[in-house]
N, C-alpha and C positions, 0 to 999 in steps of 0.2 A: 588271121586273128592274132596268132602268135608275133606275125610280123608288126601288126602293129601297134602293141606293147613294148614293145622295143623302144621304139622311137619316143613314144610317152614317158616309158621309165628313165631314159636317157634325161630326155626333157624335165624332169621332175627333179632330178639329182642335181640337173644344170642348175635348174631355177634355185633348190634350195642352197648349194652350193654358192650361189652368187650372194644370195640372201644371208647365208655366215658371215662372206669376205666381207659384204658389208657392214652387220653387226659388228664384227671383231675390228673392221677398220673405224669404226665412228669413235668408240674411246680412245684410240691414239692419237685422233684430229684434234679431241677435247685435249687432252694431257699436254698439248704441246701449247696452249696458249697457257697454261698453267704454270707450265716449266722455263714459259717467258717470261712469265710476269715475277719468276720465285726473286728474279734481280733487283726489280723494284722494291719491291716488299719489303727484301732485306735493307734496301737502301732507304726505305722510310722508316724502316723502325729503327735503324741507327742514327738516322736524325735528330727521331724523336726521342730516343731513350734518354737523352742529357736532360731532356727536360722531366720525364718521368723520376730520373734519378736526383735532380734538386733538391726536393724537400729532403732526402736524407741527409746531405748535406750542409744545409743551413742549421744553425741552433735552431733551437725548438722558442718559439714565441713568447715572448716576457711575459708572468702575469703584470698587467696594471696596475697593481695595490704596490706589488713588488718594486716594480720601474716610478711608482710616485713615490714612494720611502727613499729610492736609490738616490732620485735626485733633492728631496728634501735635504740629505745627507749630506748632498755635495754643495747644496747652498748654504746650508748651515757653517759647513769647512770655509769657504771662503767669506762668510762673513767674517767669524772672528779671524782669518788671517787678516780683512781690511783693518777691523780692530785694533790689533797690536799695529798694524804698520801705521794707525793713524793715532795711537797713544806715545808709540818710537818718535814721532814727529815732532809730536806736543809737547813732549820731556826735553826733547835735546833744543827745542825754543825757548822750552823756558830757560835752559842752562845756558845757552847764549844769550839770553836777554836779562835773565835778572845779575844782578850787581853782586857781588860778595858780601855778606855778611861782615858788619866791621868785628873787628877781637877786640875784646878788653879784657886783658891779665890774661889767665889761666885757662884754653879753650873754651873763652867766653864765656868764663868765670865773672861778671862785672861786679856782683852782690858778694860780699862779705859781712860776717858777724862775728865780733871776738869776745869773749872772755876775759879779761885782763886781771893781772897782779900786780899793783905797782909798791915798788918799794922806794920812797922820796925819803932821804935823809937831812933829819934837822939838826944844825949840831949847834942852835941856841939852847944855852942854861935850862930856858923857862918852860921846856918841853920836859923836863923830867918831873917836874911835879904833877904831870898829868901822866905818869908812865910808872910804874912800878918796874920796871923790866931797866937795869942800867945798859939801855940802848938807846944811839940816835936815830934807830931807823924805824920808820911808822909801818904801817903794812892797808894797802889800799885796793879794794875792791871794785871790778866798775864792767860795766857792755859799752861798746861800742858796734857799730855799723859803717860800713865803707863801702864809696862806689866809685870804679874805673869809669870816668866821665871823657876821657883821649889816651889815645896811645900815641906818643911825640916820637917816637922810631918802633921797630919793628920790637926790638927788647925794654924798651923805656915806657912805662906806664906812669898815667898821674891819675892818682885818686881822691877822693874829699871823703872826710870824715867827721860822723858825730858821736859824742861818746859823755858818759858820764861815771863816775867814780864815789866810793864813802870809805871815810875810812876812822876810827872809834880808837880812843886809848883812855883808859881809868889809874888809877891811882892815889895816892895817901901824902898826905903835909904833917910828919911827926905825930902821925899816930891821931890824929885829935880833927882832921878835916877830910873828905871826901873832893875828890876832884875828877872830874869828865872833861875828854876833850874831844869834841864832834866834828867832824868834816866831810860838806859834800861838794864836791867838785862838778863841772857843766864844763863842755869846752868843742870846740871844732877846730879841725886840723886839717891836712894838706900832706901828701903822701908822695913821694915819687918814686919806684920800684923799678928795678933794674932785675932783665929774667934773664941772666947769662944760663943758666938751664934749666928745665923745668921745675926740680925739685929744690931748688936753691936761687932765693931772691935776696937779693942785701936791697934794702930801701934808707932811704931820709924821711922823716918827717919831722913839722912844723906844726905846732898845735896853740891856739890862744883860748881863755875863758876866763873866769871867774871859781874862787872857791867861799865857800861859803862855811863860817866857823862858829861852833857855838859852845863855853866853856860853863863848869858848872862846881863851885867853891860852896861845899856843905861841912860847917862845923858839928861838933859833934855836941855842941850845948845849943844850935840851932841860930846861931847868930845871927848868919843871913837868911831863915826862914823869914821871917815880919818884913814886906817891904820888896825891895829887889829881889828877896832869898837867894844873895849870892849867885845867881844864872847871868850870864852875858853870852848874847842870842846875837845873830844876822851880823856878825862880823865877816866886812867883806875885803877879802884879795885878790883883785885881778893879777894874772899872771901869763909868762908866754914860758913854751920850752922848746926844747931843739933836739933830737935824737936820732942816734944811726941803728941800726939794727940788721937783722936777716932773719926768713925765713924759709924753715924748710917743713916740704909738702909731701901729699902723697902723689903717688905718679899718676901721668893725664890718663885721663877715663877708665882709672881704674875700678869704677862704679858704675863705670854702663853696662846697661841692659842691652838685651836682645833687639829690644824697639827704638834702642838707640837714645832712651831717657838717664838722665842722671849723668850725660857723659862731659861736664865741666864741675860736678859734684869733686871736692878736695875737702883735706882734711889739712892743718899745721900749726907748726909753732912757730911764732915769732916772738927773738927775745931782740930787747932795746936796751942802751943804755944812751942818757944824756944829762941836761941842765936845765931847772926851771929857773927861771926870772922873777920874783914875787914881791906885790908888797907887803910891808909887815902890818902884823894887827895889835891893836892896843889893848888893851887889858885893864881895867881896875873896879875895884872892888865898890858897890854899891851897897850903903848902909839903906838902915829904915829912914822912907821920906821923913821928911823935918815937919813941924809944926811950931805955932807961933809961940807955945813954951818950952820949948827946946832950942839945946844952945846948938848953931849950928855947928856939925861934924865935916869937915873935909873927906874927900872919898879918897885913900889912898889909891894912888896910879901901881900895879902890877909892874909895868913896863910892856916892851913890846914883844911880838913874840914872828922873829924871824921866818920866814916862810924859803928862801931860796936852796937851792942848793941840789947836790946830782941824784939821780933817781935811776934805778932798774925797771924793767919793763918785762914780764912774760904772759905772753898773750895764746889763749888755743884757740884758733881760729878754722869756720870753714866757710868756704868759697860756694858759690850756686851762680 
């Protein structure tokens, strides 16, 4: 009996024995395809990881609203760049294409309006009975208007003028008569102005017209009241004259603005001196008309009353 327990317990140790090795060997068999496959593994997730790791990489997603503002931005910018490069265009065509602007006188100054003094001397007798003052020289007042109509060289301007003048002296006959003597002058002229520099013009002019004279002989017991009353009206003398002078100005644009207005605005004076040409006027005294019993009266003749002779000229003029 004992013997054979033996053999049984043997048998039993064997069996379970075998039954360990085996357990214990089954997870080594597993572990080794695990410990194959660790190579792969690693080598797909190093594949994959670039792609895992992308989105870090990239910026982060535009808003919409954002990226439509951006490019609104950016079309807006080159619009007005096209702008300006198609107004740069249009400016530098027109400058090639239009013509210069012609000058006349003074930074196209062509309009003038003067002021005028003239002082014409009469050195006939018969002007002091109209003069209280023992002088030959009258004193005349007048406007004139001028216009630069060519410029015949770059410094030589020619102008046309029109102008008119008055000019008034009173005076005494021994205490016992009243005398007036009236003058208005009309005339157009002809100017030709030399600019050797801006602020200094010598010119020539030529001037013709008509003066027109009206004298007025008042006794003091009223003689020629009734009748004519001593007045002699529309006495006329055409006349020419001829004179040189210069004028000096203020400097070019020194009136301009900011906008670039007023910039042939001047200011100056021009003084003349020359020779008028005239004819003379006649003068005599008109009694009361006649009637058929009254004896007739002859109208003493005055005589005539010289009109020619040199004259001064001071003008303030400005330019536009």
């Amino acid at each position: 009996m004992s013997s054979m327990r033996t053999p049984l317990f043997v048998f039993t140790l064997a069996l379970f024995g075998a039954a360990g090795t085996a357990v214990h060997a089954q997870p080594s068999a597993q572990a080794q395809p695990s410990d194959a496959q660790a190579p792969a593994a690693a080598t797909v997730a190093s594949d994959t990881a670039p792609a895992t790791a992308a989105p870090s990489q990239l910026p982060a997603a535009e808003d919409p609203a954002a990226r439509a503002k951006r490019i609104e931005h950016e079309r807006a910018n080159m619009q007005a760049m096209l702008a300006r490069a198609r107004e740069a265009h249009r400016q530098r065509d027109q400058v090639e294409e239009r013509e210069p602007d012609p000058v006349h006188g003074d930074a196209g100054a062509a309009f003038a309006l003067g002021l005028s003094f003239d002082a014409p001397w009469y050195d006939d007798p018969g002007y002091d009975v109209f003069s209280e003052e023992d002088s030959d020289v009258a004193g005349r007042l007048g406007l004139w208007v001028a216009y630069d109509f060519a410029s015949l060289s770059d410094d030589v301007i020619a102008a046309v003028e029109l102008g008119w003048g008055h000019e008034s002296a009173e005076g005494r006959v021994l205490d016992v008569a009243e005398t007036k003597l009236t003058t208005n002058v009309a005339y157009a002229g002809a100017t030709m102005r030399w600019v050797p520099l801006s602020w200094l013009q010598p010119h020539l002019r030529l001037a013709g017209g008509a003066a027109i004279v009206d004298a007025r002989l008042v006794a003091a017991n009223e003689t020629f009241h009734d009748g004519a009353g001593g007045v002699f009206e529309d006495m006329i003398s055409p006349y020419g004259s001829a004179g040189l002078g210069f004028s000096l100005r203020t400097p070019t644009r020194m009136f301009e603005n900011r906008r670039g207005r007023f910039a042939s605005l001047s200011f100056g004076l021009m003084v003349e001196g020359g020779y008028t040409l005239a004819a003379p006027v006649d003068v005599a005294l008109e009694g009361p008309k006649a009637s058929a019993r009254d004896i007739p009266v002859a109208e003493p003749a005055l005589g005539e009353l010289e009109r020619s002779g040199p004259y001064i000229r001071v003008s303030l003029v400005g330019r536009l």
